[in-house]
C-alpha positions in Angstrom: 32.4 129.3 -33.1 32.4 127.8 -29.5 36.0 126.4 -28.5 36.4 122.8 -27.4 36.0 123.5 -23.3 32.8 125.8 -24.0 31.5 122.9 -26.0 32.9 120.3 -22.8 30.7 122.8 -20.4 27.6 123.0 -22.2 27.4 119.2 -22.6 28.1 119.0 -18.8 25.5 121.6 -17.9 23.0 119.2 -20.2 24.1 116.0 -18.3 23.4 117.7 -15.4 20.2 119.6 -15.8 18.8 116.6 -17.4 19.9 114.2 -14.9 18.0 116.7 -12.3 15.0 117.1 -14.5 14.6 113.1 -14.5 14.9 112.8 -10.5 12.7 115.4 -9.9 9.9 114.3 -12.1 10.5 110.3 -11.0 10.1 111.6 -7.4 7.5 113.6 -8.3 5.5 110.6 -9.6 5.8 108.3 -6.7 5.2 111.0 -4.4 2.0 111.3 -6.6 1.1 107.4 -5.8 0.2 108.6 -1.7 -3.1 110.2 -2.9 -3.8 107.0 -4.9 -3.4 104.9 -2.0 -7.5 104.4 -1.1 -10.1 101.6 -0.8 -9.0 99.7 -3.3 -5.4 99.4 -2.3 -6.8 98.4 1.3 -9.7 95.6 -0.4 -6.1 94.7 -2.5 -3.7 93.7 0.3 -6.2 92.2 2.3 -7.6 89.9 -0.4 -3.4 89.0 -0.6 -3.3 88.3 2.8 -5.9 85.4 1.9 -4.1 84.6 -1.3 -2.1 81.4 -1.6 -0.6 82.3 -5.3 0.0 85.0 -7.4 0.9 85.4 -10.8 2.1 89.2 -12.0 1.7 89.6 -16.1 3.3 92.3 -18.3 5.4 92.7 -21.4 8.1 95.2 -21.8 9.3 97.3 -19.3 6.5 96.5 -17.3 7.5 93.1 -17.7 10.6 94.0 -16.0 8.9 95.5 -13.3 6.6 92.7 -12.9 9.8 90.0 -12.6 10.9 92.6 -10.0 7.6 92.8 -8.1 7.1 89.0 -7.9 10.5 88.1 -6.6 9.5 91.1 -3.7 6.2 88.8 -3.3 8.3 85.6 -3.0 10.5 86.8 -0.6 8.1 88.0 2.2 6.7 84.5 1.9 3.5 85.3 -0.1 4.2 82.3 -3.6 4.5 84.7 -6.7 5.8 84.0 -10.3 6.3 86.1 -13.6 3.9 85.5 -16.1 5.2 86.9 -19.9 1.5 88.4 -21.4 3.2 87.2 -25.0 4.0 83.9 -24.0 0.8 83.5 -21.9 -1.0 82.5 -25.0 1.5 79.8 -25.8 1.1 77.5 -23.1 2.5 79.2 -20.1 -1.5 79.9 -19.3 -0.5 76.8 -17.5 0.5 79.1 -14.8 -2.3 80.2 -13.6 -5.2 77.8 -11.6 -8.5 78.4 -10.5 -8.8 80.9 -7.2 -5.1 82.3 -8.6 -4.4 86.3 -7.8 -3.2 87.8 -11.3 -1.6 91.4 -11.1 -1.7 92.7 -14.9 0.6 95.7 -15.2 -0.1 98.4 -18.5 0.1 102.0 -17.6 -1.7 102.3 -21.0 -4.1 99.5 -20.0 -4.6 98.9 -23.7 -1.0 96.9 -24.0 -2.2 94.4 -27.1 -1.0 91.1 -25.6 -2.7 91.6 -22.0 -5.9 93.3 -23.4 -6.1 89.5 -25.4 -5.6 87.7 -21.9 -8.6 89.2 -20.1 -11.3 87.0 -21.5 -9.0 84.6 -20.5 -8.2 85.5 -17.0 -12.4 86.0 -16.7 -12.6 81.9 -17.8 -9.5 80.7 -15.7 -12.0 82.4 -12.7 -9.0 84.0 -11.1 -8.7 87.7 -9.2 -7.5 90.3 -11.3 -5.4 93.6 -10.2 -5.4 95.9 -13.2 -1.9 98.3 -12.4 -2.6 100.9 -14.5 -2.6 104.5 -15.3 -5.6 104.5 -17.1 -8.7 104.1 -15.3 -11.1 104.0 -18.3 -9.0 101.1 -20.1 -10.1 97.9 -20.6 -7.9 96.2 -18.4 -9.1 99.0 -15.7 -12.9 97.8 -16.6 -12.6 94.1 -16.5 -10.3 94.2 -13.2 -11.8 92.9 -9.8 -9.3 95.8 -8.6 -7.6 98.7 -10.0 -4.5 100.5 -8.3 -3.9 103.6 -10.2 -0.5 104.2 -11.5 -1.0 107.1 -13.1 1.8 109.7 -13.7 1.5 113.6 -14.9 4.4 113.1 -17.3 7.5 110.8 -18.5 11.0 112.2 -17.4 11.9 111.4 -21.2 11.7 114.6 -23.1 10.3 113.3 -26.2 7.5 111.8 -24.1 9.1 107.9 -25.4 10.6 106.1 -23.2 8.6 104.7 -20.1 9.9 106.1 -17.0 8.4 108.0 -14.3 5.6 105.8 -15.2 7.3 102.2 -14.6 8.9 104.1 -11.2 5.5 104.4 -10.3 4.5 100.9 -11.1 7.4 99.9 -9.2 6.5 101.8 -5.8 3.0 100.9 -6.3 4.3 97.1 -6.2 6.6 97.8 -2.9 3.5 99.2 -1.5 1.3 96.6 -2.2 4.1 94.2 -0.7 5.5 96.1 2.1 1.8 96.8 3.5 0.9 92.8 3.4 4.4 92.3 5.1 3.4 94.7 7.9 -0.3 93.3 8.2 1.4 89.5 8.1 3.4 90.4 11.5 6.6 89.1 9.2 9.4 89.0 11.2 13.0 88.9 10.2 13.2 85.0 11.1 10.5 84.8 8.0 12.4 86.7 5.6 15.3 84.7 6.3 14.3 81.4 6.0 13.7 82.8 2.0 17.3 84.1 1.8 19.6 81.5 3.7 22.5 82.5 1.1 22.0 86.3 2.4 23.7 88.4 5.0 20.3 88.6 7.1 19.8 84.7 6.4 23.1 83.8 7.7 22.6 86.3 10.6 19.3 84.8 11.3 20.0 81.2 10.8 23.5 80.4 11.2 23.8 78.5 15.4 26.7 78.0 17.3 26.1 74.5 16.2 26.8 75.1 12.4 30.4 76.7 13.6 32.1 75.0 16.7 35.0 73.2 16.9 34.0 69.6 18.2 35.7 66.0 19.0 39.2 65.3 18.7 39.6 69.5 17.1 38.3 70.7 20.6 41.9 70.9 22.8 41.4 69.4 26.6 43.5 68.9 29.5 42.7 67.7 32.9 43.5 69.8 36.0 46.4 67.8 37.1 48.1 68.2 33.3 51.6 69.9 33.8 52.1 73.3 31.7 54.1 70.9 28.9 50.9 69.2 28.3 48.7 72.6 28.0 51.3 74.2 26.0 51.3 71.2 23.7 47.6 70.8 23.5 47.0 74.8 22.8 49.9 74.7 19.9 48.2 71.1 18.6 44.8 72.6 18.2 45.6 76.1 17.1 42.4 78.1 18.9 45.0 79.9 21.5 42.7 78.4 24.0 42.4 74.9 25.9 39.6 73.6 28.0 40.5 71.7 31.1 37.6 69.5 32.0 36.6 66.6 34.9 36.2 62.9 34.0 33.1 62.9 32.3 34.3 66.4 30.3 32.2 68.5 32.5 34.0 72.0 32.3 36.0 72.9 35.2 38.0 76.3 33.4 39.8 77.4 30.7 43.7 78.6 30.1 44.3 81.0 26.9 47.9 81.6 25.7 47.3 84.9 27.2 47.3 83.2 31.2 50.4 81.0 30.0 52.5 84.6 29.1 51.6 85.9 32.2 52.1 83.6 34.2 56.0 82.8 32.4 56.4 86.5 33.6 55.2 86.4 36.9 57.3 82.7 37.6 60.7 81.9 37.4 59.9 78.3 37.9 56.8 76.6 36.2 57.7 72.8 35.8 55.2 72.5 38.6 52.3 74.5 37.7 49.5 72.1 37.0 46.5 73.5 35.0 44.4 74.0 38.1 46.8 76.6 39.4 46.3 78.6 36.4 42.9 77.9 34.6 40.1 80.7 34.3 37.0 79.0 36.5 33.7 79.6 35.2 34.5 81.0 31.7 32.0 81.9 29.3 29.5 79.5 27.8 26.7 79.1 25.5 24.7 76.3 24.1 25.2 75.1 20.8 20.9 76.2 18.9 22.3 79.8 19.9 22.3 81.8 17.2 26.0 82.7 15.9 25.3 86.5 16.1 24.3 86.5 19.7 28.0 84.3 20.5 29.3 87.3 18.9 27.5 89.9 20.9 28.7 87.7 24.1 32.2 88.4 22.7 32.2 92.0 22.3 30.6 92.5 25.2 33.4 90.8 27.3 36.3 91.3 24.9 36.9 87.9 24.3 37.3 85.9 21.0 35.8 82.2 22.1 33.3 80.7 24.1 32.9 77.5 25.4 29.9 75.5 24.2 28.2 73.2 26.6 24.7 71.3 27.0 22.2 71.9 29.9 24.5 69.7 32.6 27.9 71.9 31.8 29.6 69.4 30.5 31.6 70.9 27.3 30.7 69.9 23.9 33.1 72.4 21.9 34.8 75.6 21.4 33.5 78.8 18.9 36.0 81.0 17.9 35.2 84.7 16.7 37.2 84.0 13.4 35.0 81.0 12.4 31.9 83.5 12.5 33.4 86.1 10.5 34.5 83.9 7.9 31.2 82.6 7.9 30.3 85.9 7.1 27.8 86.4 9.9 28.6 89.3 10.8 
């Protein structure tokens, strides 16, 4: 009779093999797909690239990969939606209009609730992309377009559970979209403008504008304020920085609480020191429709932790601080 730790290694050896067994097979399917990958999958992208809606069907866990699929679709800017097969013939038919792009996913092709929606897909008068593994099906033989799916074998032992097969349905789907992306020319600017809540989105579309400190929470002296009044106006607004500025606020310099400590340690006497004597002159600026990340680039690049906003005649308009832009979470 085997001991407890035998019985402990034998079940790890199982969780292991089989765990190995499953990767291998999975990558093994979708390495599979590349010879699938022919005219059809060409006429398919290029009939998206003309397609204003699509609508992806399935039930199960093609279903699931379908939901998956469709929100890809959505986000490289190409409208898509998830169509339940079952609920189709309960009013969510709805979906689906005249000149519509339906991809039906079955690896069977003989899935019982979207073998019933082909007559009906074939009356709508929409495009249909059978996604199956089963060329001779019927959803194969009333497609406008079949992409083969097709996998040697489950990674399921008992040959039950759908898996290689919904991996391959899966790549198939990034394919498709990734291949329409590339023949699109998107850009990352597209794909952000679909995920603004996003790391890329707010890289992409959070300005200097969205971030800057502005009106009376933007600290100013003139040239001829004493260092009381830059010390006060530094501590008042908190940015370690002031902006000392003409008349009409057209930027003339910049003191940090970095030139006031140095100069306190170079002067024994600094009642007199006006903010002229002591101000950076032409500091670093930006305009305000700058994207964020590129104010932080400025930054790194000249180890600083602000900029000075300004518009096209100089005169300053605000203050962005490296802290605002990370806890924007721009970068």
């Amino acid at each position: 009779m085997k001991s407890s730790s035998e019985n402990q290694e034998a079940q790890t050896r199982l969780i292991i093999e089989t765990a190995h067994r499953v990767l291998s097979i999975e990558s093994q399917a979708v390495a599979g797909l590349k010879s699938h990958i022919d005219s059809q999958f060409v006429a398919v992208v290029r009939h998206l690239d003309q397609c204003e809606h699509l609508v992806i069907s399935g039930v199960g866990k093609s279903g699931l990969i379908g939901k998956k699929i469709s929100s890809t679709f959505s986000s490289i800017g190409l409208p898509a939606l998830f169509l339940h097969a079952a609920e189709a013939s309960h009013g969510d038919l709805g979906m689906i209009s005249k000149g519509d792009t339906v991809i039906a996913i079955s690896n069977s092709g003989e899935t019982e609730e979207i073998v019933k929606l082909l007559p009906v897909f074939n009356r709508i008068d929409c495009t249909l992309v059978g996604m199956t593994g089963n060329r001779k099906s019927s959803l194969a033989k009333r497609s406008n377009y079949v992409l083969d799916i097709g996998v040697e074998e489950e990674a399921c032992s008992k040959d039950m559970v759908p898996t290689a097969s919904t991996t391959a349905a899966l790549a198939m789907g990034d394919a498709l979209a990734m291949a329409l992306m590339e023949l699109r020319g998107v850009q990352e600017e597209d794909f952000a403008l679909n995920h603004p809540g996003g790391s890329l989105g707010r890289k992409l579309l959070t300005l200097v504008d969205d971030l800057m400190h502005f009106g009376d929470g933007v600290p100013k002296v003139k040239e001829d304020s004493d260092i009381y009044q830059v010390l006060h106006e530094i501590s008042q607004k908190r940015l370690g920085i002031t902006l000392v500025v003409g008349n009409h606020d057209q930027l003339l310099g910049i003191i940090t609480d970095g030139d006031l400590r140095r100069l306190i340690e170079k002067k024994k006497d600094i009642s007199q020191t006006r903010a002229k004597d002591m101000m950076t002159r032409r500091p670093r600026t930006i305009l305000k429709d700058t994207l964020a990340a590129k104010a932080v680039r400025i930054m790194q690049d000249h180890s600083i932790t602000s900029l000075v906003v300004v518009n096209g005649d100089r005169r300053a308009e605000g203050i962005i601080h490296l802290h605002d832009i990370l806890k924007a979470g721009v970068v």
